[in-house]
BAMAR-88307 format. One line per field, with one value per residue (C-alpha): residue in three letters; x, y, z. Coordinates in pm, whole numbers, always signed. Example, Ala and Ser with C-alpha at 12.3 -4.5 7.8 and 13.67 -1.06 7.14 Angstrom:
residu = [ala,ser]
px = [+1230,+1367]
py = [-450,-106]
pz = [+780,+714]
// end
This chain:
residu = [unk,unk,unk,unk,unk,unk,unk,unk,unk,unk,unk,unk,unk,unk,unk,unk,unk,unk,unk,unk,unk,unk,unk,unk,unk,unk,unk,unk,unk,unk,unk,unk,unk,unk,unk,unk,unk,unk,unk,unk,unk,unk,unk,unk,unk,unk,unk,unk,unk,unk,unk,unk,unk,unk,unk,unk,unk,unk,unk,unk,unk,unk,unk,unk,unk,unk,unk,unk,unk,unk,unk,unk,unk,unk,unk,unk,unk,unk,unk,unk,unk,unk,unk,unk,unk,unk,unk,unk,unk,unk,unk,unk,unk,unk,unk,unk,unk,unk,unk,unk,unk,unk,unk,unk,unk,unk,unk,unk,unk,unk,unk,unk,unk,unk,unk,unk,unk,unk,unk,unk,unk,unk,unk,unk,unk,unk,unk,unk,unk,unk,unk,unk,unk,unk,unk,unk,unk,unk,unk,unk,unk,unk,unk,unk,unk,unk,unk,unk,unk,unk,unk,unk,unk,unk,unk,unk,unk,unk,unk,unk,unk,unk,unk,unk,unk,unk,unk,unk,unk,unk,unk,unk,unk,unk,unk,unk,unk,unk,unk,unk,unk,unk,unk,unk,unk,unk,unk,unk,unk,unk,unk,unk,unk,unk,unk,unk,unk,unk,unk,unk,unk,unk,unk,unk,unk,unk,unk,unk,unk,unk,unk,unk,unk,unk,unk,unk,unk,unk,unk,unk,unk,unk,unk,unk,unk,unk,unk,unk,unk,unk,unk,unk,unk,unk,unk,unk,unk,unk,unk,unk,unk,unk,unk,unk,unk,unk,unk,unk,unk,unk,unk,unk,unk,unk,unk,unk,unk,unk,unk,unk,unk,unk,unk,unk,unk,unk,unk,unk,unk,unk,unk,unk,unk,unk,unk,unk,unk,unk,unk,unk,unk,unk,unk,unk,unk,unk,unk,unk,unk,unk,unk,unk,unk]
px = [-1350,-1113,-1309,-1173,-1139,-1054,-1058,-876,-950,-849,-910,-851,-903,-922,-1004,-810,-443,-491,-590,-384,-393,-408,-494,-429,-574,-516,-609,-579,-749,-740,-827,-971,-765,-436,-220,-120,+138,+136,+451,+549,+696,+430,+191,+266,-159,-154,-444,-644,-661,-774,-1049,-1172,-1137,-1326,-1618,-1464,-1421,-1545,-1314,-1320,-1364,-1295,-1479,-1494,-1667,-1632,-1748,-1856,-2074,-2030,-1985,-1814,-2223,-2387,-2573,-2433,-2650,-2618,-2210,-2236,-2398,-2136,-1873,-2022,-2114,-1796,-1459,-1284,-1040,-745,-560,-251,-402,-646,-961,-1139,-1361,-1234,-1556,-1602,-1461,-1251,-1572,-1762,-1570,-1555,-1925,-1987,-2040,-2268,-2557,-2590,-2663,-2972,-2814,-2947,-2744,-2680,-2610,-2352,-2148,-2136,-1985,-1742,-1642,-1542,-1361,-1118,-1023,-939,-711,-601,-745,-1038,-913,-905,-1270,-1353,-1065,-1101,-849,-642,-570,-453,-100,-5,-20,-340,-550,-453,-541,-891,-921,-864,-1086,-1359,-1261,-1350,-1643,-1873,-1698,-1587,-1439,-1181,-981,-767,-535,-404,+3,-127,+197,+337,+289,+392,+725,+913,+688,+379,+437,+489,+221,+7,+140,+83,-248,-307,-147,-358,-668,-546,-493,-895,-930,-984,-859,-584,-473,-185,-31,+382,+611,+812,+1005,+1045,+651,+625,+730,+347,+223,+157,+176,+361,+225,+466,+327,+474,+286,-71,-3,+153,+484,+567,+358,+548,+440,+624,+680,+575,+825,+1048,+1109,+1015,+1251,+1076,+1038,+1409,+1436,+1216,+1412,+1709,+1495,+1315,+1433,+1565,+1364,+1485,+1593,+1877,+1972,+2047,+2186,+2397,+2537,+2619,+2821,+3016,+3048,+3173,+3447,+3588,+3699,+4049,+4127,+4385,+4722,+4633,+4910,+4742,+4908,+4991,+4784,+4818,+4506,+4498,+4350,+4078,+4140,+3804,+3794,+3916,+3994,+3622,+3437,+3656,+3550,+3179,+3190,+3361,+3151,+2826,+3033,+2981,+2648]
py = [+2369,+2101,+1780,+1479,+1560,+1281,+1323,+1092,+768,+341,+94,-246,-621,-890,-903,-938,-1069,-1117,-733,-551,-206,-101,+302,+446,+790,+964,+1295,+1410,+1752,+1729,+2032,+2028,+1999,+1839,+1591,+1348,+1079,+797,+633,+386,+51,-259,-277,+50,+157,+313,+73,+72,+449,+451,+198,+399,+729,+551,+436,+31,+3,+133,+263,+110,+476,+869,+1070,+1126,+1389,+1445,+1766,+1864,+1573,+1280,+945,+703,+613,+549,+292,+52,+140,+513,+434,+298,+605,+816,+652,+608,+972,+1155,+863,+721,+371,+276,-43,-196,-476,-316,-546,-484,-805,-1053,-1136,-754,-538,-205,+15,-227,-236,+211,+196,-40,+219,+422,+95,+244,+566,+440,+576,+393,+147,+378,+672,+491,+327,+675,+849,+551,+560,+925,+892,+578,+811,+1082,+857,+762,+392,+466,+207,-61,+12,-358,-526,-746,-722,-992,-862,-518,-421,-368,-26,-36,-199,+67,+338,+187,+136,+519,+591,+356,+543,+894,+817,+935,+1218,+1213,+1450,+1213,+976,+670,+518,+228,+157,+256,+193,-86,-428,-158,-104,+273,+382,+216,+383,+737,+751,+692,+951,+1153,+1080,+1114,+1450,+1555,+1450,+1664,+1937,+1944,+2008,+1625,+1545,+1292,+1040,+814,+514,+480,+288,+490,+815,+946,+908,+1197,+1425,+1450,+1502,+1861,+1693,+1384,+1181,+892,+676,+441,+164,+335,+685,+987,+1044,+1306,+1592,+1759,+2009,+1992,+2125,+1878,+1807,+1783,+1458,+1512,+1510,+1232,+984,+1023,+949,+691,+463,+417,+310,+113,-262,-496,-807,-1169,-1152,-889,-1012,-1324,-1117,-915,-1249,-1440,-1093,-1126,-1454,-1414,-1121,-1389,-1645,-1580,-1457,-1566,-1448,-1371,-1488,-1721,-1958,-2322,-2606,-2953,-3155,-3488,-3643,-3928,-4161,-4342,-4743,-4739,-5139,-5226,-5072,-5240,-5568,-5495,-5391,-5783,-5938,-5805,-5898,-6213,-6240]
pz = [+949,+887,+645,+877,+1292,+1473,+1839,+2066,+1842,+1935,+1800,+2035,+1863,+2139,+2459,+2796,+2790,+2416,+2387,+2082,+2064,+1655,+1713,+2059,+2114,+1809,+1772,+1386,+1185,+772,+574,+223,-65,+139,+22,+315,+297,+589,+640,+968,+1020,+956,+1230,+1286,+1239,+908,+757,+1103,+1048,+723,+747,+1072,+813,+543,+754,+649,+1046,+1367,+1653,+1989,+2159,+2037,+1792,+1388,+1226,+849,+691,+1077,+1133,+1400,+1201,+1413,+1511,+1213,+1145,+844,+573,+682,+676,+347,+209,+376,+211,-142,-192,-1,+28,-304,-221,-406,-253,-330,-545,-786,-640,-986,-1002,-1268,-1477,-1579,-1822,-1735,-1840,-1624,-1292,-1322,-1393,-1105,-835,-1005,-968,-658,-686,-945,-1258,-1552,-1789,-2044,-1787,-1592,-1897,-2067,-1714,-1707,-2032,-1967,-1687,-1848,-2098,-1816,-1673,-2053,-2115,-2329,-2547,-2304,-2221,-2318,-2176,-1874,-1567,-1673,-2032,-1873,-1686,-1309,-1440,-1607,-1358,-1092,-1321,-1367,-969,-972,-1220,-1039,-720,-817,-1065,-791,-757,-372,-159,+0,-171,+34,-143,+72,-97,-436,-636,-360,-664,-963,-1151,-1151,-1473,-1377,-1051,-1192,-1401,-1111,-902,-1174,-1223,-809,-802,-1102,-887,-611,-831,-883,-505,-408,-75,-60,+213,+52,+295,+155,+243,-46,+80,-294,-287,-32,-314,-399,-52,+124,+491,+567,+855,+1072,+1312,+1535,+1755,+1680,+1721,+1520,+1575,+1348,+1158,+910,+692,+329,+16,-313,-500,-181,+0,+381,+621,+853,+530,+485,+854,+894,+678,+864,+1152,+985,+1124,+898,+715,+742,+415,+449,+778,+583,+308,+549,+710,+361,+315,+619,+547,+153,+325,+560,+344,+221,-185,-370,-338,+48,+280,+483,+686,+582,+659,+596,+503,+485,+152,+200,-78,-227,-238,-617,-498,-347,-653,-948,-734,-713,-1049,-1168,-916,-1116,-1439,-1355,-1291]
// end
């Protein structure tokens, strides 16, 4: 029995004319212990489908049932249960909250599970050293790296221990190291038998992932089955479709631009411009004129 089956899912914002279509009727089955990448153009529906898939959002029609039992229903405070005890979230920007230490953000989640003070701190202090910052226990977010702060969102997202874990363009604001060690850390997570969804933009990322996901204007496009350590076919693909941002359109045209104008020793044909002289005359005037005065 597959962990996530979704069954002809949509999710529509709007209404009428102004209608947009985020999710149209996908149909999607996840087994335990996989390692899925999500790539697609933006707008594409990769976030839509991982806030319906970790209970942050409710679809417009279609079923979910995690573990074999119908969720898309729930009440919120039943949701919110769901998705403390079985879904860990790792987002782009770390969201650790400002005001609290690294042991205090990881220890956060426990609060509401009723572990006591002591309890919780100990559990988080455990898991920073897993994902090796036990010495920046008592450092707040600002003191810490890109790098740091994503490794103590990971740590805060699988202190409860979940079976799922979304992480929403977890390496998308790091550097090359920063991002490797976080892979690293991910894959090590999967390793342990945690389900992983991962939303790339990053072909090289897909090295990590079992299954690579595309989608295209709210549904799956491609399903590929892959081999980590092996960049998938699709995310290679996808990139060359991919269309272009302003910025390298603009790029692209300064280029053409650069290539047109003629180098030197070119043999260009002879043209005769005619110099403008400046009124040398007129200013030495002004300038006597305000001698004088």
């Amino acid at each position: 029995m597959p962990v996530i089956h979704l069954e002809d899912l949509s999710k529509l914002y709007g209404f009428g004319d102004a209608t947009t279509v985020a999710l149209e009727d996908v149909s999607l089955d996840v087994e335990k212990g996989e390692f899925v990448a999500i790539m697609g153009p933006s707008g594409s529906g990769k976030t839509t489908l991982m806030n319906m898939i970790g209970l942050l959002d409710r679809p417009t029609h279609g079923s979910y049932k995690l573990d074999g039992k119908s969720v898309e229903k729930l009440r919120p405070n039943a949701r919110a249960k769901v998705r403390r005890d079985k879904i860990g979230f790792v987002f782009q920007s770390s969201s650790l909250l400002g005001d609290l230490t690294a042991l205090e953000n990881v220890a956060l989640p426990l609060a509401y599970k009723g572990k006591t003070a002591g309890r919780r701190l100990k559990l988080a202090h455990a898991m920073l050293e897993r994902v090796g910052l036990s010495n920046r226990a008592y450092y707040f977010p600002k003191q810490l790296s890109g790098g740091q702060m994503q490794r103590v969102a990971i740590a805060r997202a699988l202190i409860n221990d979940p079976d799922i874990v979304i992480a929403d363009e977890p390496t998308g604001n790091l550097d090359s190291a920063s991002s490797r060690l976080v892979m690293e850390l991910l894959r090590e997570v999967h390793q342990m038998g945690n389900t992983i969804l991962m939303v790339t933009h990053n072909p090289e990322l897909t090295r990590y992932a079992s299954r690579v996901l595309y989608m295209i204007d709210g549904s799956v496009a491609r399903d590929e089955s892959t081999k980590i350590g092996e960049i998938a076919e699709s995310a290679v693909e996808s990139v060359a479709f991919v269309p272009k941002s302003d910025e390298e359109a603009d790029l692209e045209a300064v280029s053409a631009m650069v290539e047109g104008i003629p180098k030197a020793g070119d043999d260009v044909p002879y043209r005769r411009v005619n110099k403008v002289s400046a009124p040398r005359k007129r200013a030495k005037s002004v300038k006597r004129k305000r001698g004088r005065k």
